[in-house]
N, C-alpha and C positions, 0 to 999 in steps of 0.2 A: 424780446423787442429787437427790431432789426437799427442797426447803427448809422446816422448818418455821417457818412465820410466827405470830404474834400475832393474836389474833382476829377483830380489828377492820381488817388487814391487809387491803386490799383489790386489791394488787397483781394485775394478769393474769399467770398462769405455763403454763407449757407443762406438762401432766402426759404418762408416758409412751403412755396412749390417744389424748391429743391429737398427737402423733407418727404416731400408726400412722392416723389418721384425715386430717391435714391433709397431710403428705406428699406423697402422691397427686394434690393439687390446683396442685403449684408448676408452675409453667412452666418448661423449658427451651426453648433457641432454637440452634442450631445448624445454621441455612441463613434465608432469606428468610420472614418472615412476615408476614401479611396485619391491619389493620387490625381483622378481626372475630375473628384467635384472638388478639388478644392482649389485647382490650377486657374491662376487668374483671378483668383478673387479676394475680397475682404472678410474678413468673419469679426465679428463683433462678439467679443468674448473674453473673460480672463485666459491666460497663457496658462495658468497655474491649473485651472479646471480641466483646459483641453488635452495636454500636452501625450496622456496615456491614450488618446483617439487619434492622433497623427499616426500617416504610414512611419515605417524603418525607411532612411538610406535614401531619401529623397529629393535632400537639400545638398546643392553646390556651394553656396554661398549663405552665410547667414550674416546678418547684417542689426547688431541690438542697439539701441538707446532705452538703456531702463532709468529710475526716475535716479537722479542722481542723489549722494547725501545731502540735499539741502531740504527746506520748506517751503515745498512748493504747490503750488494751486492748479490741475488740471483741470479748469471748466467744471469743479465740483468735486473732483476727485481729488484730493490731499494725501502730499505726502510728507510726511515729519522727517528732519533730520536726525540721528541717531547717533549710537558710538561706531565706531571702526567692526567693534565686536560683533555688535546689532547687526551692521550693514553686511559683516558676512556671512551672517546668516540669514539674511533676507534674499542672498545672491544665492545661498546652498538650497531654499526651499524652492527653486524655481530650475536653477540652471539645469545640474544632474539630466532631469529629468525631462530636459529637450535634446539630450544628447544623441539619442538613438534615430531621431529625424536626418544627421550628421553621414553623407555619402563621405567614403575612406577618401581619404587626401581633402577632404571641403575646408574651406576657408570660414572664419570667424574672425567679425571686425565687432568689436566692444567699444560704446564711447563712454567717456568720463569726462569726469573734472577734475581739479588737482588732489579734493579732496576723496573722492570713490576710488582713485586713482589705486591707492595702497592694496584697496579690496580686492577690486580687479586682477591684481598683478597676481595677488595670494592666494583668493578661489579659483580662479579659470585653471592659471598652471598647474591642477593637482589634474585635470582633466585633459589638457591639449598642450600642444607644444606651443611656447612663442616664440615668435619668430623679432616683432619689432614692435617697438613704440610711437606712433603717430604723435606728433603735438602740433598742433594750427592756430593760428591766430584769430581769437574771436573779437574784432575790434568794434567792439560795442558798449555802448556803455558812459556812465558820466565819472567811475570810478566813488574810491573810498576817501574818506576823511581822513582817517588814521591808518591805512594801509596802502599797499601797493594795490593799484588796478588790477581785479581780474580779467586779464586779456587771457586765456590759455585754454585749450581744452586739448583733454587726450583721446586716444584711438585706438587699442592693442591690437593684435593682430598676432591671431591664433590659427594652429590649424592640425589637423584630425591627423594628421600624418606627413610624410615627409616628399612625395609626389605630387606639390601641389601646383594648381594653376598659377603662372604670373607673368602676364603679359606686358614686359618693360616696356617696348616702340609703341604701345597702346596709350602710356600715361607721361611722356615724354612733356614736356613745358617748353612752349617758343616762347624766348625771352631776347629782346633788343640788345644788339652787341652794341658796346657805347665804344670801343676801342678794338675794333678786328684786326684779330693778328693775322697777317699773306704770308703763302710761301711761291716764291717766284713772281710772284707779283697777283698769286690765286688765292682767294677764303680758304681759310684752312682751321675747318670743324664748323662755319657756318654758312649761310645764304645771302646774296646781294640781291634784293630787287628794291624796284621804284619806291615802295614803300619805307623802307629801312632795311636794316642789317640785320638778320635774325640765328639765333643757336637753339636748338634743341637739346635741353637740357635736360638729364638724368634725375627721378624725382627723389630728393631726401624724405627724411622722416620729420622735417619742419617744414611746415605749410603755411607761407605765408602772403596768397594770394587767392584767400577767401574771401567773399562778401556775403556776412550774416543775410537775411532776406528781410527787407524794411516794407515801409508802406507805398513807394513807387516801382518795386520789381513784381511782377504777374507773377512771381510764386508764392508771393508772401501771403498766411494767412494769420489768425488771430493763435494761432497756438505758441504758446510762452517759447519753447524751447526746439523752436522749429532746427530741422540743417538743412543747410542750402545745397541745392540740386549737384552743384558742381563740385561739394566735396564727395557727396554719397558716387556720383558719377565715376571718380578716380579708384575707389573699392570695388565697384562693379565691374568698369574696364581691364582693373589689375588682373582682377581674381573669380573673375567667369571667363565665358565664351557663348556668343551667340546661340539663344535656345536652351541657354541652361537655368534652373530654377533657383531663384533670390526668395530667401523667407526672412522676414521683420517679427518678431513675435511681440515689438513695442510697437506699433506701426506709426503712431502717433498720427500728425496731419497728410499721413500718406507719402512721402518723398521715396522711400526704397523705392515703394512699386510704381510711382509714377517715373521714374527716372529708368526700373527696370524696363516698363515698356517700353520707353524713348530710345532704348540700345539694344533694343530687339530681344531681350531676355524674360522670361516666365516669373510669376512672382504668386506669393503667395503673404498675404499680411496678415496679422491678431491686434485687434484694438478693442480696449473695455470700453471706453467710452464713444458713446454711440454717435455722439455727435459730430468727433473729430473719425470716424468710421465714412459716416456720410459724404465729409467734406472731404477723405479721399477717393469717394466713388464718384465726384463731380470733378475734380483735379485728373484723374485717369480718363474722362472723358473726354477732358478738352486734351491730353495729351496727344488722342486719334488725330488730331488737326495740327498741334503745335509742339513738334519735338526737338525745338530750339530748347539745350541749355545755357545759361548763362556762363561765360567763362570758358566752354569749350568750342571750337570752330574749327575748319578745316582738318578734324583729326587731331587738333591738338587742345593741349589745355594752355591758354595763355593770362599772364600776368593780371594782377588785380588795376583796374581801371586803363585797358589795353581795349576796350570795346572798339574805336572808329576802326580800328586794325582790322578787329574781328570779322565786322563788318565788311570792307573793303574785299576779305578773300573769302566770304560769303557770296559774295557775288560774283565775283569774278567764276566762284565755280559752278555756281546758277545758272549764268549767260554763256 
């Protein structure tokens, strides 16, 4: 049964036409497939099943969200929290064996929580080098009674080798100088205009100028444990280059590949469940028309609730 929403409600939902029209376009893979059917598309299938029918050496980027240690509810699909033990081996019966999909020097971005976190660290490093640790601020939430708020999530950042992509001037942050320092009476390290005083600044491995995706931003859909366009966008910018292939083997409500398109990059996703399959075949559609992300503008990425800014030099480079 379709939901009614609030007016202003801008969530993506699958109506039941969008079923009868996107359906048609999911991938299934059940024998050997070739580089060119599966470029651009969704396949709707376990990762675990497929993984020995993927070509070698064909992913730049890879990009996972697997279900984290907790209890959680995918639209039917469940997943039980576990021990540390459990959980890695839950990561050994799957990972290994996307490995060879893996072009030399490719980039691997892992997300977690604090808890999968230990897993991560333990299983991947026996396969690829790490390089850093991501933590960003997920500020969501009404918090705990007897504990600290989980505001945190992690990001690892692996990679096949040691010639890899990473595009620093790509993922640079303009951030408002509240106190510019001159030399000679000139900015010195940032920008004067009309608008304010701005610096471009070098990105850490703490990010804390995310906005989870709610019910007024046009990317938000009903999936539990959505990421928001503008952090997937920073991993992509880092660690492709224009026309190179992003594979999601979690794909969940579609963001890798929707945000791969919007940066002119090739993608390729895995999702079991069929529904959140769907609803990224209708998110990649509207992306052909609207490859605004939030958060990012004029080339850069700017601060969490910096939008009128945004704006302003959106246009400016429009007109």
């Amino acid at each position: 049964m379709e939901k009614k929403r609030a007016p202003r409600n801008r969530t993506i939902e699958l109506l039941q036409s969008d079923r009868e029209k996107y359906k048609d376009r999911l991938l299934t893979i059940s024998k050997n497939i070739s580089l060119k059917e599966l470029k651009n598309r969704t396949a709707y299938c376990d990762i675990v099943d497929i993984c020995k029918y993927l070509p070698d050496s064909f992913v730049d980027l890879m990009i996972i969200d697997p279900p984290y240690n907790l209890n959680k509810d995918f639209n039917g699909t469940k997943f039980k929290e576990s021990s540390i033990e459990s959980y890695n081996e839950y990561l050994e019966s799957w990972f290994p064996k996307i490995l060879h999909v893996l072009k030399k020097n490719a980039a691997v971005y892992i997300c977690s929580d604090w808890k999968s976190s230990t897993s991560i660290h333990l299983v991947l490093s026996k396969y690829l080098t790490l390089q850093n640790r991501i933590t960003w601020e997920r500020e969501k939430g009404r918090g705990a009674k007897r504990n600290w708020k989980n505001n945190i999530e992690d990001i690892w950042f692996f990679t096949n080798g040691n010639n890899y992509t990473f595009n620093l001037e790509s993922v640079k942050i303009k951030r408002q100088v509240v106190a510019p320092y001159r030399v000679a009476g000139e900015p010195k390290d940032w920008e004067e205009t009309s608008d304010g005083n701005f610096r471009w600044t070098h990105p850490s491995n703490v990010w804390t100028d995310i906005t989870v995706p709610y019910w007024s931003m046009s990317e938000n859909t009903d999936h539990p444990t959505q990421k928001p366009e503008k952090l997937i966008a920073k991993l992509i910018l880092a660690s492709s280059n224009k026309g190179d292939m992003i594979f999601d083997p979690f794909l969940g409500s579609g963001t890798t590949s929707v945000v791969a398109k919007k940066l002119d990059r090739n993608y390729f996703g895995v999702e079991l469940n069929e529904e959140y399959a769907m609803l990224t075949e209708k998110r990649l559609e509207q992306a052909e028309n609207d490859k605004t992300i939030q958060g990012f503008s004029g080339g850069y990425f700017w601060e969490r609730n910096s939008l009128n800014l945004q704006m302003k030099e959106k246009s400016a480079e429009e007109s």
